[in-house]
Every structure is written in C-alpha cells, then in structure tokens.
mmCIF entry with sequence, helices, sheets and N, C-alpha, C, O atoms, coordinates in Angstrom:
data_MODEL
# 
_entry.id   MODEL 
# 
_entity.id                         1 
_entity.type                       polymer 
_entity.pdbx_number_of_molecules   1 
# 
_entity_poly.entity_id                      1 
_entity_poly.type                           'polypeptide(L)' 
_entity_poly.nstd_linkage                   no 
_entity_poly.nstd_monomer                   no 
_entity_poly.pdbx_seq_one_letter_code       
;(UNK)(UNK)(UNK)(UNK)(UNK)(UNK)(UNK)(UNK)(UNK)(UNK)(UNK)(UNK)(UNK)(UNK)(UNK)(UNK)
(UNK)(UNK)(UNK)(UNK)(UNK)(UNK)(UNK)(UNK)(UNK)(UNK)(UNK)(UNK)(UNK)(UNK)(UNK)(UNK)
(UNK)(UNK)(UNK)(UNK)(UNK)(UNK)(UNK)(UNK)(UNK)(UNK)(UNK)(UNK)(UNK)(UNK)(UNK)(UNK)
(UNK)(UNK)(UNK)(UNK)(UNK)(UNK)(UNK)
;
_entity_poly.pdbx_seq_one_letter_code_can   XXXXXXXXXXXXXXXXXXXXXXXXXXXXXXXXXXXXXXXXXXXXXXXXXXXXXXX 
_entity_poly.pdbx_strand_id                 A 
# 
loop_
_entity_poly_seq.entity_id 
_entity_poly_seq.num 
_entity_poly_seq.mon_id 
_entity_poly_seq.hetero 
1 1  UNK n 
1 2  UNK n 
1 3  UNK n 
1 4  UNK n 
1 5  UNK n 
1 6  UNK n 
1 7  UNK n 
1 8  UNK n 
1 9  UNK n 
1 10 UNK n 
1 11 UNK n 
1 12 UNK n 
1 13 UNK n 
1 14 UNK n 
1 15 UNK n 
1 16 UNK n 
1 17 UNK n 
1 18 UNK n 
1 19 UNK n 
1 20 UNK n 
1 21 UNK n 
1 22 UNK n 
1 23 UNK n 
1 24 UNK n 
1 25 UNK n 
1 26 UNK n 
1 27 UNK n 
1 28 UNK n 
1 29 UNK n 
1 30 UNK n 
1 31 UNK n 
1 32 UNK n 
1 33 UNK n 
1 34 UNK n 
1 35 UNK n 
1 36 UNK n 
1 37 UNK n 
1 38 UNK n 
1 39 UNK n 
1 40 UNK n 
1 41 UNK n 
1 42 UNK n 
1 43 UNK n 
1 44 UNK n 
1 45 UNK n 
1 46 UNK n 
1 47 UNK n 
1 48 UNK n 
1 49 UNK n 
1 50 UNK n 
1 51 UNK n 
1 52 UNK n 
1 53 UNK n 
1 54 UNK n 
1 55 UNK n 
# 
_struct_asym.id          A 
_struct_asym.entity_id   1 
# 
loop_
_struct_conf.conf_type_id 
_struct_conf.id 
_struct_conf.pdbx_PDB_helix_id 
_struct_conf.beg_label_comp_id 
_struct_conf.beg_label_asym_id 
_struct_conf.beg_label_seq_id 
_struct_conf.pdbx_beg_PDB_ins_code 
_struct_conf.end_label_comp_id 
_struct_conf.end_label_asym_id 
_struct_conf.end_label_seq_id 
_struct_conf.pdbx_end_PDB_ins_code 
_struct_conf.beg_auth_comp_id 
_struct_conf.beg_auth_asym_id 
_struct_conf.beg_auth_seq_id 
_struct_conf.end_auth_comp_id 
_struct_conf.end_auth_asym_id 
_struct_conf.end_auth_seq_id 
_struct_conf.pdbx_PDB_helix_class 
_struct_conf.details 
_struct_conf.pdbx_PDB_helix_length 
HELX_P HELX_P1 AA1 UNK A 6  ? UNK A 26 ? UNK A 6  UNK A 26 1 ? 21 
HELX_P HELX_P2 AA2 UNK A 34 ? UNK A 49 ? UNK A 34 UNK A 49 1 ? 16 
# 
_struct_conf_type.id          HELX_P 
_struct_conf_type.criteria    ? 
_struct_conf_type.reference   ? 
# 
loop_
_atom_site.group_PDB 
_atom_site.id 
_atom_site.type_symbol 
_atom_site.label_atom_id 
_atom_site.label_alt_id 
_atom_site.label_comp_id 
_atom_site.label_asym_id 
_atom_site.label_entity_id 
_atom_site.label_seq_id 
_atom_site.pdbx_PDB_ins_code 
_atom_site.Cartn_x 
_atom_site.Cartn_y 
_atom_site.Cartn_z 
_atom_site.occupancy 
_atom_site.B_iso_or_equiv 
_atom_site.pdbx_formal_charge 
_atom_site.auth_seq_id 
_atom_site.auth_comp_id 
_atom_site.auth_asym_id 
_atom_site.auth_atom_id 
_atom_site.pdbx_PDB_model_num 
ATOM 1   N N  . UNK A 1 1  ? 107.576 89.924  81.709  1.00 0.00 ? 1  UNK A N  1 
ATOM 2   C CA . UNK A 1 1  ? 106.560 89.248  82.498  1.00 0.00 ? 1  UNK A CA 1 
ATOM 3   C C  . UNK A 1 1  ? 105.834 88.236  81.610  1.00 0.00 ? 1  UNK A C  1 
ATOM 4   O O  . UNK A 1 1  ? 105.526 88.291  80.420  1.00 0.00 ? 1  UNK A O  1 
ATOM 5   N N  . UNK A 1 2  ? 105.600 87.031  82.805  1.00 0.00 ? 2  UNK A N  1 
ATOM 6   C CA . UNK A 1 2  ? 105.027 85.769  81.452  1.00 0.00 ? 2  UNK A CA 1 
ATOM 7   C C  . UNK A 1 2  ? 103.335 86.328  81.315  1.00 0.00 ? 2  UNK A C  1 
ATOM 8   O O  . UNK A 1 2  ? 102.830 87.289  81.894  1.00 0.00 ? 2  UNK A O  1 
ATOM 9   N N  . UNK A 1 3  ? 102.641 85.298  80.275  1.00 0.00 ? 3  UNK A N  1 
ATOM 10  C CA . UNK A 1 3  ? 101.173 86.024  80.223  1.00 0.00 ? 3  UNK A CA 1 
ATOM 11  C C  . UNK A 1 3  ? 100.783 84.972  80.480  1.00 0.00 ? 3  UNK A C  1 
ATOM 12  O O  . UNK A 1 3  ? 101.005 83.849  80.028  1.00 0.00 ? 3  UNK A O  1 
ATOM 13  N N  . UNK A 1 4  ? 99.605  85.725  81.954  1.00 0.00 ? 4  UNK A N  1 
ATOM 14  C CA . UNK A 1 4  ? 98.912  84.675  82.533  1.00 0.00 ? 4  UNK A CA 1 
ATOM 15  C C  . UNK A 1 4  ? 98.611  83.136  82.344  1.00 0.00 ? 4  UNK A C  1 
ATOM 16  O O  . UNK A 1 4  ? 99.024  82.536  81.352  1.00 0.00 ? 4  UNK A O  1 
ATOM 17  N N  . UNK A 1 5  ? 98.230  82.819  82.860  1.00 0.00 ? 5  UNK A N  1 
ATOM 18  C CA . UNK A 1 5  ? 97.239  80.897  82.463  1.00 0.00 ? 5  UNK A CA 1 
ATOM 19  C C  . UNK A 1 5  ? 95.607  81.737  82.706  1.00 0.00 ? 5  UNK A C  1 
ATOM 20  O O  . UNK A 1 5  ? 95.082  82.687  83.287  1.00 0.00 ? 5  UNK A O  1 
ATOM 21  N N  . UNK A 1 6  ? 95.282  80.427  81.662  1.00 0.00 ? 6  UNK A N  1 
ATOM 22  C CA . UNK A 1 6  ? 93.566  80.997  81.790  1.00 0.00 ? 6  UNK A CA 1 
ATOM 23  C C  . UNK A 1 6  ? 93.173  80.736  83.607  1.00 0.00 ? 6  UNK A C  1 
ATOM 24  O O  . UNK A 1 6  ? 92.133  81.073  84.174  1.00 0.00 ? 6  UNK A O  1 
ATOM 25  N N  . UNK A 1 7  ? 93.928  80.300  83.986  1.00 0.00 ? 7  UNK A N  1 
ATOM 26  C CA . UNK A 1 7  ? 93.260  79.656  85.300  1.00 0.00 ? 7  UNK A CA 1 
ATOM 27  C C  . UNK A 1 7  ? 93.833  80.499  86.323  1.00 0.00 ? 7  UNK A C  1 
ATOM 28  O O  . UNK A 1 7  ? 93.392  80.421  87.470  1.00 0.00 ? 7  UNK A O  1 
ATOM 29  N N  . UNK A 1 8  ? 95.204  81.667  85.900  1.00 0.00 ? 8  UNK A N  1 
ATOM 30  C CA . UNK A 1 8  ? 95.518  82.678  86.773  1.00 0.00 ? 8  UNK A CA 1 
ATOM 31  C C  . UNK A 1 8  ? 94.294  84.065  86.265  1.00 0.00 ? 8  UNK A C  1 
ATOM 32  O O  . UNK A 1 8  ? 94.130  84.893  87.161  1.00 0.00 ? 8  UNK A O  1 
ATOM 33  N N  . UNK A 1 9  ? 93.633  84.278  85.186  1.00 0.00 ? 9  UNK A N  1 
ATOM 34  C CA . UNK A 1 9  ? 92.762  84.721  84.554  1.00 0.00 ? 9  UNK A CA 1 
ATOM 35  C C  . UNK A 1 9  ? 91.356  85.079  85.298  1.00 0.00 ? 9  UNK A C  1 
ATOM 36  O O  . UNK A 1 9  ? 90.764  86.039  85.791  1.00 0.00 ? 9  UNK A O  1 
ATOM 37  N N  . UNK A 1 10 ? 91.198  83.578  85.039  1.00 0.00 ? 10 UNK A N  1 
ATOM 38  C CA . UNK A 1 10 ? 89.633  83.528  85.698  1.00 0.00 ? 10 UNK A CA 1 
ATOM 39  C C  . UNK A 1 10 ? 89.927  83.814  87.582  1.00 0.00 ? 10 UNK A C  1 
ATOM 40  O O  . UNK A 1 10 ? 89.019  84.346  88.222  1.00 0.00 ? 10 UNK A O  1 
ATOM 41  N N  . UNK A 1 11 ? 91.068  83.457  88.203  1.00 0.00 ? 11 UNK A N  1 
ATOM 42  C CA . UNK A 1 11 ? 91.006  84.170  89.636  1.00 0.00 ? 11 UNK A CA 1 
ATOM 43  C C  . UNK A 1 11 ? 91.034  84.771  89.625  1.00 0.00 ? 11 UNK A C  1 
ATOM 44  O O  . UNK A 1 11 ? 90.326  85.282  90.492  1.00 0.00 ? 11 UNK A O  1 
ATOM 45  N N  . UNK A 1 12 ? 91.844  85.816  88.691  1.00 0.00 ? 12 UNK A N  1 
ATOM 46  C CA . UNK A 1 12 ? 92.018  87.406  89.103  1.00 0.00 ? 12 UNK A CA 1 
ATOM 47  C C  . UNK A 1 12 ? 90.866  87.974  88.985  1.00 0.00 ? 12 UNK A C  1 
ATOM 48  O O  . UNK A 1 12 ? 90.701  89.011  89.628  1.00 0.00 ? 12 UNK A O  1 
ATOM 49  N N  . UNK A 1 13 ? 89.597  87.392  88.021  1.00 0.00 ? 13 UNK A N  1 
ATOM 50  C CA . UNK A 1 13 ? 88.499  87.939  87.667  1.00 0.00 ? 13 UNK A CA 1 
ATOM 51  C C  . UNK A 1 13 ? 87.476  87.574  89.292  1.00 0.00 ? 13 UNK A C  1 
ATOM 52  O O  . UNK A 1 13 ? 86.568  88.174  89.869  1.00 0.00 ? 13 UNK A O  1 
ATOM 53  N N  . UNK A 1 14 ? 87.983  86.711  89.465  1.00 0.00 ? 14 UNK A N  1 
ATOM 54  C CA . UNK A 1 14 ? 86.896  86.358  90.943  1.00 0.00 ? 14 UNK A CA 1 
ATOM 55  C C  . UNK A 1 14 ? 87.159  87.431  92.137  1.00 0.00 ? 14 UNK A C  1 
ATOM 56  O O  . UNK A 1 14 ? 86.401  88.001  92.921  1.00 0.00 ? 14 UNK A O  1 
ATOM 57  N N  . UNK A 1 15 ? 88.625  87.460  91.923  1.00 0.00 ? 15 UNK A N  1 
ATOM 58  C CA . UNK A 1 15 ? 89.272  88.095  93.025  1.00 0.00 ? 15 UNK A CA 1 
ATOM 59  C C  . UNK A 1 15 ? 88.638  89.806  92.803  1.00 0.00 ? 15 UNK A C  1 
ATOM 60  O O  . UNK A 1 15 ? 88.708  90.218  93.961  1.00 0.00 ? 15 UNK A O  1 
ATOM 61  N N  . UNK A 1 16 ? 88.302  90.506  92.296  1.00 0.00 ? 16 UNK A N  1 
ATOM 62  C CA . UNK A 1 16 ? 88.582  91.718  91.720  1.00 0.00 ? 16 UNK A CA 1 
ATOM 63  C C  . UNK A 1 16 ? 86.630  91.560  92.127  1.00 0.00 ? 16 UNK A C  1 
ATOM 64  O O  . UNK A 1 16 ? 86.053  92.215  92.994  1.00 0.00 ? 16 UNK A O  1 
ATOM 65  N N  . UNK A 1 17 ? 86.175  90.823  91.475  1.00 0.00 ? 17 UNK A N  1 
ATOM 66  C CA . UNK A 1 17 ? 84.273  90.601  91.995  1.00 0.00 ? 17 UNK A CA 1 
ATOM 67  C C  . UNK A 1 17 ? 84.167  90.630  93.449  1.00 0.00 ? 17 UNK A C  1 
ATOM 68  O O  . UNK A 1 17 ? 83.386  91.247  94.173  1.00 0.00 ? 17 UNK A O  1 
ATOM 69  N N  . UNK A 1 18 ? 85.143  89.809  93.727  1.00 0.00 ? 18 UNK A N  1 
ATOM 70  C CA . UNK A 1 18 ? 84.660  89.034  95.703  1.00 0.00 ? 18 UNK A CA 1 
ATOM 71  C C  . UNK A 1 18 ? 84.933  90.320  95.939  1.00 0.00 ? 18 UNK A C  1 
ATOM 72  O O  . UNK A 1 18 ? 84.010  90.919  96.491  1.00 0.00 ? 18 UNK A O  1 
ATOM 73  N N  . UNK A 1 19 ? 86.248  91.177  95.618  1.00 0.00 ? 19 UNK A N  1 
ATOM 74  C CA . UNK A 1 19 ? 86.030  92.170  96.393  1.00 0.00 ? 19 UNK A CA 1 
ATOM 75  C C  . UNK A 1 19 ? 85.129  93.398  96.167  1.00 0.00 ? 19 UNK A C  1 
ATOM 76  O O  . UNK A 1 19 ? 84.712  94.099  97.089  1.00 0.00 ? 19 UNK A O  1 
ATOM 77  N N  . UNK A 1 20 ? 84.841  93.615  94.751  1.00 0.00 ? 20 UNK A N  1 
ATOM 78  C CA . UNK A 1 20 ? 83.331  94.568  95.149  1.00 0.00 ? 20 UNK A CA 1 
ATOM 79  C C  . UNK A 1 20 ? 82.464  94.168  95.550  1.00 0.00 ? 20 UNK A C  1 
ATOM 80  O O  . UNK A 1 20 ? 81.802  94.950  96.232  1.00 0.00 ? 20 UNK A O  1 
ATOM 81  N N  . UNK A 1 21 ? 82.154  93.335  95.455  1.00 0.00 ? 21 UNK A N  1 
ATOM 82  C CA . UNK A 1 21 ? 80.578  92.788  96.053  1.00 0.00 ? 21 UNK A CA 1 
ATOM 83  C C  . UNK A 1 21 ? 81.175  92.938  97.779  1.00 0.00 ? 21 UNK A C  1 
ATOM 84  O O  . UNK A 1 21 ? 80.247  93.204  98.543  1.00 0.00 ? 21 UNK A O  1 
ATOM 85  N N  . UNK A 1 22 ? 82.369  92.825  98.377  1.00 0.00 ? 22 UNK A N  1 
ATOM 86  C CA . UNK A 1 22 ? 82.440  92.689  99.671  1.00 0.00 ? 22 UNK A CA 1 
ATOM 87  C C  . UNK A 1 22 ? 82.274  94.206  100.094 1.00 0.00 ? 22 UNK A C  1 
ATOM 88  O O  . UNK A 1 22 ? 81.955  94.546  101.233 1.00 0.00 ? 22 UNK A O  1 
ATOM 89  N N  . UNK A 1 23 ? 82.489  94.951  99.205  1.00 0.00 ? 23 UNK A N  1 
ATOM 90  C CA . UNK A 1 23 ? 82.627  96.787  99.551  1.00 0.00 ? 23 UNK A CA 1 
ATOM 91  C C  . UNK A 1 23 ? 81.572  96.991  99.180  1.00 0.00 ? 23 UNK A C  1 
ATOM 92  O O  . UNK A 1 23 ? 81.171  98.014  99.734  1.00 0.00 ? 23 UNK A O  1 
ATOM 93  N N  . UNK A 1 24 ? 80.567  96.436  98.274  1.00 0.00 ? 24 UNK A N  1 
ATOM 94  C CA . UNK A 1 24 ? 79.268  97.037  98.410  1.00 0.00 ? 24 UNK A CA 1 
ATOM 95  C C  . UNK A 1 24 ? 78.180  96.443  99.319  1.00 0.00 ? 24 UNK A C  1 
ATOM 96  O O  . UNK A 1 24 ? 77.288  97.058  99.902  1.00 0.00 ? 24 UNK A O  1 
ATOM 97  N N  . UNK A 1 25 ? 78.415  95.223  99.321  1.00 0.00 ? 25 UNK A N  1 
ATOM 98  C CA . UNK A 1 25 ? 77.699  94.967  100.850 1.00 0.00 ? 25 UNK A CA 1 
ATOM 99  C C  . UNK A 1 25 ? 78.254  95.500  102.568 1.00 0.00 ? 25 UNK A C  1 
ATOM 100 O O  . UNK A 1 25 ? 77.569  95.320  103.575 1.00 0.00 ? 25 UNK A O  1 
ATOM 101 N N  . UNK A 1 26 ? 79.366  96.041  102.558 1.00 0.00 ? 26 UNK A N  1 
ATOM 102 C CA . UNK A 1 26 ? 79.819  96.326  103.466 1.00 0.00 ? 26 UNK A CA 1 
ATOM 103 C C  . UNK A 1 26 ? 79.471  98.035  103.794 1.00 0.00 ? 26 UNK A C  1 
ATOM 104 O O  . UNK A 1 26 ? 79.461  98.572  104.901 1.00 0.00 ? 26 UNK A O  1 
ATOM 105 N N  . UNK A 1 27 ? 79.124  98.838  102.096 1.00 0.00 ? 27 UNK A N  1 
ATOM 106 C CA . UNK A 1 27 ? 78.919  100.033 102.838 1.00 0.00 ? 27 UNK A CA 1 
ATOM 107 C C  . UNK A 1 27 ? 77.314  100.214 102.226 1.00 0.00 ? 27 UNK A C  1 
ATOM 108 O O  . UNK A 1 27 ? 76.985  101.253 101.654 1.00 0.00 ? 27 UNK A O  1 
ATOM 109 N N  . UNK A 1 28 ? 76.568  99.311  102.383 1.00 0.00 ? 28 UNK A N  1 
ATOM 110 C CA . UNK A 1 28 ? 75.133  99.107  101.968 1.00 0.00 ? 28 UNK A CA 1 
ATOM 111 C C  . UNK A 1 28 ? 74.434  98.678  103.000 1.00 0.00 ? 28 UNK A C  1 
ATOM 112 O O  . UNK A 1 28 ? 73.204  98.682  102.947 1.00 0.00 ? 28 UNK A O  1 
ATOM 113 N N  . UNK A 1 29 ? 75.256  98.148  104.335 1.00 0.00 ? 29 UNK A N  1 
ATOM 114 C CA . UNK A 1 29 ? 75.175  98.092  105.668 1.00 0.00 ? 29 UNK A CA 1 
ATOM 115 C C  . UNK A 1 29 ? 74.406  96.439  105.801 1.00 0.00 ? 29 UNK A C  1 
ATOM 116 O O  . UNK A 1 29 ? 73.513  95.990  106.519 1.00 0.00 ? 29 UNK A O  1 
ATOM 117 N N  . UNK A 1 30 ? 75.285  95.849  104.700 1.00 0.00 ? 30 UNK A N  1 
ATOM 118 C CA . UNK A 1 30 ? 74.080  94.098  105.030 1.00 0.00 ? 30 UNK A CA 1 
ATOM 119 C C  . UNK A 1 30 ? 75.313  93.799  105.968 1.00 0.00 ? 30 UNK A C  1 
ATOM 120 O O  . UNK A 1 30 ? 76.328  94.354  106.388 1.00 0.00 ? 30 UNK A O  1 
ATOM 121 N N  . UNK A 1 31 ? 74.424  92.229  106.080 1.00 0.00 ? 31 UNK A N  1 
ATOM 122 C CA . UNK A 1 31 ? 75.312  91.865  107.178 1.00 0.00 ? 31 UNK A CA 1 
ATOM 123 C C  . UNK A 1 31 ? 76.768  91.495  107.373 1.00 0.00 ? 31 UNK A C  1 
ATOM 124 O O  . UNK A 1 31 ? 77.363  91.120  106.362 1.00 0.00 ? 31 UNK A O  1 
ATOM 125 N N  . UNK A 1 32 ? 77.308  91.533  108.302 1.00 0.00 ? 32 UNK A N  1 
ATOM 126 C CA . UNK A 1 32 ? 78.829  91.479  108.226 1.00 0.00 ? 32 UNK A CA 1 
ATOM 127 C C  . UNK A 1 32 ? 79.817  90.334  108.216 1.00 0.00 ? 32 UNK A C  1 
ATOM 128 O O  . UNK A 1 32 ? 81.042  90.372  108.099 1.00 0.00 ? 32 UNK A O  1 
ATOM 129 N N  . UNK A 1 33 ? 78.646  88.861  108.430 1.00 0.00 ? 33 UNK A N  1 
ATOM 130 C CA . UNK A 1 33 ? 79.309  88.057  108.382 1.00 0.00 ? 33 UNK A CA 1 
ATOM 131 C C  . UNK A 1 33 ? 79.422  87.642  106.589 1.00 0.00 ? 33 UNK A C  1 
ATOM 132 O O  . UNK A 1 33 ? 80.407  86.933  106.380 1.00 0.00 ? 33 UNK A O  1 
ATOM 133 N N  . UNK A 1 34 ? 78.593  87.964  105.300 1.00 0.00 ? 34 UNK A N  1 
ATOM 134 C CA . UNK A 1 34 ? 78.294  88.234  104.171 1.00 0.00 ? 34 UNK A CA 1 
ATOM 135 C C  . UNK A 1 34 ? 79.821  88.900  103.806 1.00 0.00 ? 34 UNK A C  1 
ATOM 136 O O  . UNK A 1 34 ? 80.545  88.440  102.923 1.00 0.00 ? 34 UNK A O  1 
ATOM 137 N N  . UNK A 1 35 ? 80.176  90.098  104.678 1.00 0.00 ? 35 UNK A N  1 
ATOM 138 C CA . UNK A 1 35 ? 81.227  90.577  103.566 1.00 0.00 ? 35 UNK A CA 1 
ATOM 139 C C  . UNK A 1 35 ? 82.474  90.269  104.064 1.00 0.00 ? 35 UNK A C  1 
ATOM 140 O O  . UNK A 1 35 ? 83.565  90.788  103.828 1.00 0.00 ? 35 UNK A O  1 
ATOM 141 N N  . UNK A 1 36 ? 82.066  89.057  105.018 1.00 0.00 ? 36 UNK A N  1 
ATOM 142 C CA . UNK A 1 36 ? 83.757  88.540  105.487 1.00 0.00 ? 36 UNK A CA 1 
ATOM 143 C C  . UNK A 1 36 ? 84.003  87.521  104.361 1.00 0.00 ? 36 UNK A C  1 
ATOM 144 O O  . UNK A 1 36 ? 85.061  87.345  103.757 1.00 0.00 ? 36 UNK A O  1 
ATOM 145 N N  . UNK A 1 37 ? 82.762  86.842  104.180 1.00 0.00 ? 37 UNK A N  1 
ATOM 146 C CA . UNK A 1 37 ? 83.027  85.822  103.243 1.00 0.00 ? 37 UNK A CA 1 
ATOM 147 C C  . UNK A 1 37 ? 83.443  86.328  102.260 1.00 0.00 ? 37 UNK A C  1 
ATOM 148 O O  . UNK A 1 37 ? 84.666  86.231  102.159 1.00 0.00 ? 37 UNK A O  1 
ATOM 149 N N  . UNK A 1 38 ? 82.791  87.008  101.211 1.00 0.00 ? 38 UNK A N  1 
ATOM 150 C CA . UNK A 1 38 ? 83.399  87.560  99.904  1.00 0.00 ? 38 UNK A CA 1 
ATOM 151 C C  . UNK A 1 38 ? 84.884  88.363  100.136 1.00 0.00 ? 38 UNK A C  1 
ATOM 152 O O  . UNK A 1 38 ? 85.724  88.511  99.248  1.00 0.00 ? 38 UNK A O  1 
ATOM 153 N N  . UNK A 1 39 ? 85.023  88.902  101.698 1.00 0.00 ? 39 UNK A N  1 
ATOM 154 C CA . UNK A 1 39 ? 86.535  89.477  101.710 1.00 0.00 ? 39 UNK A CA 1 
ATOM 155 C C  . UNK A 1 39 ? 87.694  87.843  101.518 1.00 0.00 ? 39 UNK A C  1 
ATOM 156 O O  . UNK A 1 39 ? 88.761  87.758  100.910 1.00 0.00 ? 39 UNK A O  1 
ATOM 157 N N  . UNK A 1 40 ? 87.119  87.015  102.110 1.00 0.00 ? 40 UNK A N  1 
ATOM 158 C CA . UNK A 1 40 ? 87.832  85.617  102.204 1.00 0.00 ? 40 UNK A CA 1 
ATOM 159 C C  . UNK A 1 40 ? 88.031  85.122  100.825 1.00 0.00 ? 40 UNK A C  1 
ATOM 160 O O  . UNK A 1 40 ? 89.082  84.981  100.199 1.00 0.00 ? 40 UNK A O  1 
ATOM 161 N N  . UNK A 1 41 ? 86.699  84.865  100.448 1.00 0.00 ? 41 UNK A N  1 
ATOM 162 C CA . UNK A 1 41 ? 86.850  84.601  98.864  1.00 0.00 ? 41 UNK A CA 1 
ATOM 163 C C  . UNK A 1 41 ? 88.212  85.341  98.049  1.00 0.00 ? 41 UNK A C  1 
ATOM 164 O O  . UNK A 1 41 ? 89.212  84.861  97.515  1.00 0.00 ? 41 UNK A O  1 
ATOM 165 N N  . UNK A 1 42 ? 87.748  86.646  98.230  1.00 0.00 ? 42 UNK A N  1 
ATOM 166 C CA . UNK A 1 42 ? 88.689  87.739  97.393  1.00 0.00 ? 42 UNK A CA 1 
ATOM 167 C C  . UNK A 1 42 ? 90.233  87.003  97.708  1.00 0.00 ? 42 UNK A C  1 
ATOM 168 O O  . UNK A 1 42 ? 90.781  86.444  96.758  1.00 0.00 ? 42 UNK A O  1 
ATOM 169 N N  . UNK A 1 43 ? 90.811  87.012  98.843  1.00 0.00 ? 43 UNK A N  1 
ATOM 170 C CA . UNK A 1 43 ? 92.097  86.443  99.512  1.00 0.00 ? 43 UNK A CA 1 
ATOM 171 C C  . UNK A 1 43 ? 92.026  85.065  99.027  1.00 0.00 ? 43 UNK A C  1 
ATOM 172 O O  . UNK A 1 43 ? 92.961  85.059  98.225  1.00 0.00 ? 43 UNK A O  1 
ATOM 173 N N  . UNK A 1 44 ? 91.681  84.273  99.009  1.00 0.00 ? 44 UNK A N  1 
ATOM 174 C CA . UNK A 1 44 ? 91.895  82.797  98.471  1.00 0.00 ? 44 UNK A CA 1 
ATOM 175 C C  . UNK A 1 44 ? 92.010  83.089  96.612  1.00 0.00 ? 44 UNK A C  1 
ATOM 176 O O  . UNK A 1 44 ? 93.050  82.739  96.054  1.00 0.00 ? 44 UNK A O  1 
ATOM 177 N N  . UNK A 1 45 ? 91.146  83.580  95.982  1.00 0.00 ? 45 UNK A N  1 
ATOM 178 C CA . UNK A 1 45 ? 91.273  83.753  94.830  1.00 0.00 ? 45 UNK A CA 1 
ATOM 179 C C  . UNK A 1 45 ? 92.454  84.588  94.165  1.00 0.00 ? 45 UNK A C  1 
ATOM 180 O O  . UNK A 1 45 ? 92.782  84.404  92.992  1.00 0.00 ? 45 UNK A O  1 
ATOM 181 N N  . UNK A 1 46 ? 93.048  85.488  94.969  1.00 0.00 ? 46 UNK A N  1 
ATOM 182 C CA . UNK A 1 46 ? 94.130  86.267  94.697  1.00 0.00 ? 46 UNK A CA 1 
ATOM 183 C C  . UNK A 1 46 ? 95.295  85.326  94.952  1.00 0.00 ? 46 UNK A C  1 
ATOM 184 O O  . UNK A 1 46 ? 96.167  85.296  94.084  1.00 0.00 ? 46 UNK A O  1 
ATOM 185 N N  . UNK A 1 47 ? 95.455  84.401  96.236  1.00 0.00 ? 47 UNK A N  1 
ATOM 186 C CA . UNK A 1 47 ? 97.071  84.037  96.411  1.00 0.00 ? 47 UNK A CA 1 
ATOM 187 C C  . UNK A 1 47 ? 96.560  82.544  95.818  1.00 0.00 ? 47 UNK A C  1 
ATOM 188 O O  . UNK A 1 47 ? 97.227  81.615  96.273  1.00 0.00 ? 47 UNK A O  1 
ATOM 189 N N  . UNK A 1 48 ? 95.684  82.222  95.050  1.00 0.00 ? 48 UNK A N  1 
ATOM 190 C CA . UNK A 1 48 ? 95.223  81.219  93.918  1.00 0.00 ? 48 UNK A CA 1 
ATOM 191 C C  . UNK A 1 48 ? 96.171  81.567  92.951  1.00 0.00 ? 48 UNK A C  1 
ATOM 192 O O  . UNK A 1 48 ? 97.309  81.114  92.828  1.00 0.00 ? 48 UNK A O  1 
ATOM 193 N N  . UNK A 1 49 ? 95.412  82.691  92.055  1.00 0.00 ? 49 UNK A N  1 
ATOM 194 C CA . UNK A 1 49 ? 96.171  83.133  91.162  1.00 0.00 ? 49 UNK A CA 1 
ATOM 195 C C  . UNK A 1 49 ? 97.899  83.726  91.549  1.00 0.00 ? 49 UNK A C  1 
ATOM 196 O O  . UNK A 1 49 ? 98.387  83.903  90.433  1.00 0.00 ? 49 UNK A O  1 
ATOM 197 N N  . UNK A 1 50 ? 98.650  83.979  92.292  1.00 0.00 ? 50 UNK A N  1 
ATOM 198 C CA . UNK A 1 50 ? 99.620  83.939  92.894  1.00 0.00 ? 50 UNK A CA 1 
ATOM 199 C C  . UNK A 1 50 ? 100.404 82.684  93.130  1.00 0.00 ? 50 UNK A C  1 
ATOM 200 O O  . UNK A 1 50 ? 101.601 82.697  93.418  1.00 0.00 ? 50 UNK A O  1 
ATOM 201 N N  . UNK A 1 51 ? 99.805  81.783  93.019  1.00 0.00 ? 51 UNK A N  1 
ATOM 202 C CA . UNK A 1 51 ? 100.313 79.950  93.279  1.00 0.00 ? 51 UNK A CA 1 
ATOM 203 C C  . UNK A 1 51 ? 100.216 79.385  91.962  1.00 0.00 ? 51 UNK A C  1 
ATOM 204 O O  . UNK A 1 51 ? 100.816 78.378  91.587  1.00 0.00 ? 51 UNK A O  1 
ATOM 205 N N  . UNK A 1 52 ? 99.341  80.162  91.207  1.00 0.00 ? 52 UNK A N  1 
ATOM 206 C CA . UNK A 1 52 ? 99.839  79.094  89.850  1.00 0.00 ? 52 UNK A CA 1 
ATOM 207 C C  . UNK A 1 52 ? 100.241 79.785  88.677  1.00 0.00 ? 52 UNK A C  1 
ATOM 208 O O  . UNK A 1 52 ? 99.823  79.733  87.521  1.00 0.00 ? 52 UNK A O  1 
ATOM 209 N N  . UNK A 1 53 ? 101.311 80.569  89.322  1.00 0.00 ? 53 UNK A N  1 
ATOM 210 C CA . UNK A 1 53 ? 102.196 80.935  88.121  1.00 0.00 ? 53 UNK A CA 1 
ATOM 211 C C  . UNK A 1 53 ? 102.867 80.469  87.566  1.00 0.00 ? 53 UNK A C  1 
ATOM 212 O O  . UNK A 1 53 ? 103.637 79.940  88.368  1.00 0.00 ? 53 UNK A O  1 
ATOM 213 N N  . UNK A 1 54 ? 103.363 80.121  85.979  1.00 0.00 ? 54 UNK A N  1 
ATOM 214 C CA . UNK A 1 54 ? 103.740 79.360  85.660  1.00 0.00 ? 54 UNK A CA 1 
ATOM 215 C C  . UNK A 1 54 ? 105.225 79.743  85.844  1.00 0.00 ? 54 UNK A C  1 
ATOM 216 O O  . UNK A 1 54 ? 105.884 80.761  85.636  1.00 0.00 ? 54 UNK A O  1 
ATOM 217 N N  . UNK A 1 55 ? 105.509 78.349  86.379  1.00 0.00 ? 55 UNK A N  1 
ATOM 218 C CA . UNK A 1 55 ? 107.522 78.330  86.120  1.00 0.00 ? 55 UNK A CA 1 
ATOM 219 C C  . UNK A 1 55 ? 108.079 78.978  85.124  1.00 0.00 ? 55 UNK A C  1 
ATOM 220 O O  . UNK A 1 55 ? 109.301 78.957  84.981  1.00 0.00 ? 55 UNK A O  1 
# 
C-alpha cells in the first residue's frame, strides 16, 4: 500500500472529526439539521481523500 499525500492526510483527519462531532451532537440531542451537515462534511472529506490517491 502507497503512503498517503499530506492532502489524503489532512481529509482523513477531517473526516474522522466531522464524524464525531456529528455523533456527539446527534446524541446530545442539538439540532438535526447541525449533524446532517457534519455527517455531509464527514462523506465529502472521506471520498476526497479516496479521489486523490496517488497513481
């Protein structure tokens, strides 16, 4: 397996945040349009890092 790019790096690090912050606002009972976004975030930042793998 190749080793990451700093820029597959820093998504995986977003991706792995968006989604706790989306599970702790989600069972902390805030609002729900809040942990769609950070669930969205999480999904864009994951198939981010998934798209720029290097050849």
């Amino acid at each position: 397996m190749a080793k990451p790019s700093p820029l597959q790096v820093r998504n995986i690090i977003i991706a792995v945040a968006s989604a706790a912050v989306a599970l702790w606002n989600g069972f902390r009972g805030g609002p729900w349009w809040l942990t769609a976004i950070f669930g969205v975030g999480c999904v864009l930042a994951a198939a981010s890092a998934v798209l720029n793998e290097r050849p």
